[in-house]
N, C-alpha and C positions, 0 to 999 in steps of 0.2 A: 063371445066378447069381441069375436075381429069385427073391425070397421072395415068397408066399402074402399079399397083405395083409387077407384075411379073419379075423373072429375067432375062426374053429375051426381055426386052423393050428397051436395048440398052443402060439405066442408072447405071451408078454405085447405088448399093445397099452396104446397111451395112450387113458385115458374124455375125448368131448366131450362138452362139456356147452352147449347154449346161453346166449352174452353176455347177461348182465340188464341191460347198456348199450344194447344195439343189435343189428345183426346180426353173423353169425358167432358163433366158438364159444372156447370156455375149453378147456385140457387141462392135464389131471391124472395123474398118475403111478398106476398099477391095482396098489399096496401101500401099507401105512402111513407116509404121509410128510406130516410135522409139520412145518411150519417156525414157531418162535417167533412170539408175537404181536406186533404192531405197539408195543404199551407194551412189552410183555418188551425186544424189540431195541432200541429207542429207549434204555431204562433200560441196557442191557448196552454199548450203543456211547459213552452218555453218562460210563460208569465203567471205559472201555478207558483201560489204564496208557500205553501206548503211542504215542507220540505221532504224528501222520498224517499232518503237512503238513510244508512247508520243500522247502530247494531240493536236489532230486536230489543221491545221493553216491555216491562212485564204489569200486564193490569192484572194483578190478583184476584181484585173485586172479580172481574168476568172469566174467572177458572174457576172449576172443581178443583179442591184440595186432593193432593194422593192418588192421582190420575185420572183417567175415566171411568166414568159409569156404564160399565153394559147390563143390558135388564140380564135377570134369570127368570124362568117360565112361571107366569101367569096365564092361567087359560082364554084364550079367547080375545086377545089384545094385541096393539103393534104399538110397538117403541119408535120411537125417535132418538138416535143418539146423536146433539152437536158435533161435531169431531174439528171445529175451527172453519172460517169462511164458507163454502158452498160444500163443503165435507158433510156427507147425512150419511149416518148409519140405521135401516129400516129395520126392524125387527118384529116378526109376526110368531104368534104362538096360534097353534091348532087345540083341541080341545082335552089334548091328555099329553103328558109328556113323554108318554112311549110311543113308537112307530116312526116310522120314516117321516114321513111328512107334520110332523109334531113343531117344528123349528124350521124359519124361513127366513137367512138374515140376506137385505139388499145393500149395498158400498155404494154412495151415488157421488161420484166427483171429488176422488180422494186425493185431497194434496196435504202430504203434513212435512213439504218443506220449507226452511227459513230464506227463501228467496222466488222470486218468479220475472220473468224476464227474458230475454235474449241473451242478454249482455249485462253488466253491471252498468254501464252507463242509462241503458232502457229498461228498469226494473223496477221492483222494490221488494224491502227486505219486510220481513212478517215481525207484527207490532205483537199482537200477542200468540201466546206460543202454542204448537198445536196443541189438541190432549192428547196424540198417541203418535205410535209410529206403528209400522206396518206390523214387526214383532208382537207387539201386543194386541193386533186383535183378533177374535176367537175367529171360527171357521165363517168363511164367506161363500154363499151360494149363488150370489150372482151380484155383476156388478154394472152398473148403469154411467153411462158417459154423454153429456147432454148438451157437447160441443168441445171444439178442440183450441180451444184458446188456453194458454200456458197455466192460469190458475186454475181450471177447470180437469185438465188433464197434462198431470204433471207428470214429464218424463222420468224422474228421480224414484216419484212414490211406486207411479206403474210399473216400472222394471223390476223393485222392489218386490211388489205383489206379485206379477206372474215369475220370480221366483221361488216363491212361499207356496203360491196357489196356483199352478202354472193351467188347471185342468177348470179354475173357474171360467164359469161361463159369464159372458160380455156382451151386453149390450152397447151398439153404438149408433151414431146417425149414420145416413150412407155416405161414402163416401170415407171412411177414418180404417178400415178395414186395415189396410196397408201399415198404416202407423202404430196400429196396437199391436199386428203379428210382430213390428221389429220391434217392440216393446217386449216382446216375450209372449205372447198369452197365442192359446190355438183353437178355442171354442168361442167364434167371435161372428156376431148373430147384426148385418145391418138393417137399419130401418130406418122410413121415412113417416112422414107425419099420418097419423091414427090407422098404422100397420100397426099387429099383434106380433108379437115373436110366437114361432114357433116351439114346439119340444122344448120346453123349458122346465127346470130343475124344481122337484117336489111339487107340480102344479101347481106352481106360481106365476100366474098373469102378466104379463109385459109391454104394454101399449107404447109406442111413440106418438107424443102428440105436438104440437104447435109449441111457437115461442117467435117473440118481437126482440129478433138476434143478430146476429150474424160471426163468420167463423174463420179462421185462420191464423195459422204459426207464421208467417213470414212476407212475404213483400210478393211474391207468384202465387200462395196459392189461395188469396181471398175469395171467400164464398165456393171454395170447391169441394168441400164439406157441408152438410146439414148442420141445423142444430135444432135442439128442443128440448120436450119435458116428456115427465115419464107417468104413466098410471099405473101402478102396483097393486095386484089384485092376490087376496089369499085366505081362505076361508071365510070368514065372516067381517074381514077388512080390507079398506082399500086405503091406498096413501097416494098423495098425489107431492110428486119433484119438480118444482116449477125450474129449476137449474138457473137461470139468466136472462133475464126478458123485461123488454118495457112492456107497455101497460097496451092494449090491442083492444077495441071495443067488440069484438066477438068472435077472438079466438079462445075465450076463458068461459065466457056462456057456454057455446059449443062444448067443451071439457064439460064443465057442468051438467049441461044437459043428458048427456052421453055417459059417462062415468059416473055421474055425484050421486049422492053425497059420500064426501070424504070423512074418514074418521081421521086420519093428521093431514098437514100436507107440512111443506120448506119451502117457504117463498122468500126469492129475495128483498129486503129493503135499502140497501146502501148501493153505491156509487153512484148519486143520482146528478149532483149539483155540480156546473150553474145545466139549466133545465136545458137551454137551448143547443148544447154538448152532449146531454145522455139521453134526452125524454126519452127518444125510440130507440132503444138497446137497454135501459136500468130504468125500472119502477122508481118512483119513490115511496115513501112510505106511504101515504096518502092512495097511492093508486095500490100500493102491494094490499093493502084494504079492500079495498075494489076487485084484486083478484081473488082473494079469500071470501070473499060472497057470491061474486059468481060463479066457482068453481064447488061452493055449495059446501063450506070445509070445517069440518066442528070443533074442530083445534088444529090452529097454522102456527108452527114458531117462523122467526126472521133471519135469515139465512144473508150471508158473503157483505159482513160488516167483518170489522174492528180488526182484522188482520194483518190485512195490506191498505196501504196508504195509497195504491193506484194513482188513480190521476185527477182525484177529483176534487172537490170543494170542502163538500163538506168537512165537519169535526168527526174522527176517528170512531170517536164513542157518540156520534149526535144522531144515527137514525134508528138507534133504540128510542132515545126522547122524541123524535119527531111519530114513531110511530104509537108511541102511549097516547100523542096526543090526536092524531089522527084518530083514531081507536076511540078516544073520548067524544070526539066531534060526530063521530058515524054512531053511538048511540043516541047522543041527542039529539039526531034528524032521525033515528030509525031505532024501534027498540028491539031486544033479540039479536043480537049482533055474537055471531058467536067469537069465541076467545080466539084471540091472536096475540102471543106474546112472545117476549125473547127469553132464552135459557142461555148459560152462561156454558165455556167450551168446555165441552166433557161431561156435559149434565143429559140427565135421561128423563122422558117426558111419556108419556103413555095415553091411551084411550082404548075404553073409557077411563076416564080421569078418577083415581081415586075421592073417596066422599070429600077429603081434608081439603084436598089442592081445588075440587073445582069451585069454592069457594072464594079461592082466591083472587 
């Protein structure tokens, strides 16, 4: 299952570049990708209609009653459990529920705080509320981090965890190393794009792969971290973590080709709008479509809406609608279009799909 990390293996790789700060290196995405200049964003976030702050509100409609849902073993299947914005909790079952390798749960991008930010002035506060906290959830075998941006990897929950779990194992991009040991955690595994992890827990597969990103907590240390997605490989299932990414015409093929077909993946839909601010950094729904068939994926829910109010345009609760409708329009240019839906925070999703639901 390892890939080739050389650069005649035909895969897009990420350019370093050596830091003009110091030592180590910068990485950069190897296509055109633009992010707004420091005045442009400043001016655009300064004339957001939208307001960012205030104290958390509660959509009921988009929560599980009486907390989270974590599956219990069914043979032969992986879960998805929401856990709120880009929070996925992976869950694989082997073919009997005795023996070591029977249970394989992944944590991918756990934040269940009510705030993210620097500062209260550069933040915002979380609309609807997570489904868990770190206390409530069962045993973690390993945990996957798919860039180090504040919502992505929150200082609060991490410390949190590797004091619960202090001996889980950690996947991260390279480069974040540093930042998770002072987070607590000491079994901490870097990777760069379509590297495998090594010695990993119960014979669970660990790929890094691509993503249309980029990374950094603070004002020095932009792009001097990785970022990416993840391939989750474990008996008879594989699950793909798209983490954060705009929409790339052939870093999702490549996955596809390589990896697919997926039985779940979590692909982003939100933060997209106005286009010419996110295209290459945030999907919209439309293209998070696009990545869900190229990456070959037979059930994808919609990951890192309705939490945080961010910085963006759209309506809090509007890229679930835009992606039902997306979804509508991709079957009627193409028929066989596998499911792509959203689940509400705390809600648990599985494949193969029970007979009832895939109906739905």
């Amino acid at each position: 299952l390892e890939m080739a990390s050389a650069e005649n293996d035909g895969l897009l790789h990420a350019k370093e570049t050596p830091w003009k700060f110091g030592n180590g290196v910068t990485y950069s995405c190897p296509w055109d990708f633009q992010l707004p200049s420091v005045l442009g964003y400043s001016l655009f976030v300064a004339s957001n209609p939208f307001k960012r702050h205030g104290a958390p509100t509660e959509f009921s409609e988009h929560q599980v009653k009486n907390g989270c849902e974590f599956p219990t073993f069914e043979p032969n299947t992986v879960w998805l459990t929401w856990l709120g914005h880009a929070s996925c909790l992976f869950t694989f079952y082997g073919d009997s529920p005795a023996g070591d390798n029977s249970t394989v749960r992944v944590l991918c991008d756990p934040n269940f705080s009510n705030f993210i930010g620097p500062t209260r002035f550069t933040g915002s506060s979380r609309h609807i509320p997570s489904a868990c906290q770190v206390g409530d959830l069962p045993e973690i075998h390993a945990l996957c981090i798919s860039h180090n941006h504040m919502d992505h990897m929150d200082e609060k929950t991490l410390k949190e965890l590797a004091k619960k779990m202090p001996n889980i194992q950690c996947f991260v991009p390279a480069g974040d190393r540093m930042i998770m040991q002072k987070f607590g955690f000491k079994d901490i595994q870097e990777l760069k794009w379509w590297q495998a992890a090594e010695e990993t827990v119960k014979g669970l597969s660990v790929t890094f792969t691509p993503a249309s990103h980029w990374s950094g907590r603070g004002a020095m240390d932009r792009n001097c971290s990785l970022w990416g997605s993840f391939v989750l490989q474990f008996g008879q299932h594989s699950a793909f973590f798209a983490g954060d990414t705009g929409y790339q015409d052939r870093i999702f093929k490549d996955i596809g080709q390589n990896f697919g077909p997926f039985s779940l993946s979590a692909i982003p839909i939100g933060c997209y709008e106005p286009r010419e601010v996110f295209s290459v950094q945030h999907a919209c729904p439309s293209e998070a479509v696009i990545i869900h068939q190229e990456v070959r994926s037979k059930l994808s829910v919609g990951i890192h809406w309705g939490a945080f109010r961010m910085t963006t345009r759209e309506g809090l609760l509007q890229p679930p609608e835009d992606l039902r409708e997306a979804m509508e329009e991709a079957r009627q240019r193409r028929q066989n279009v596998a499911e792509f839906r959203t689940i509400k925070v705390g809600e648990k999703i599985c494949w193969p799909l029970p007979p009832a639901a895939a109906h739905l």
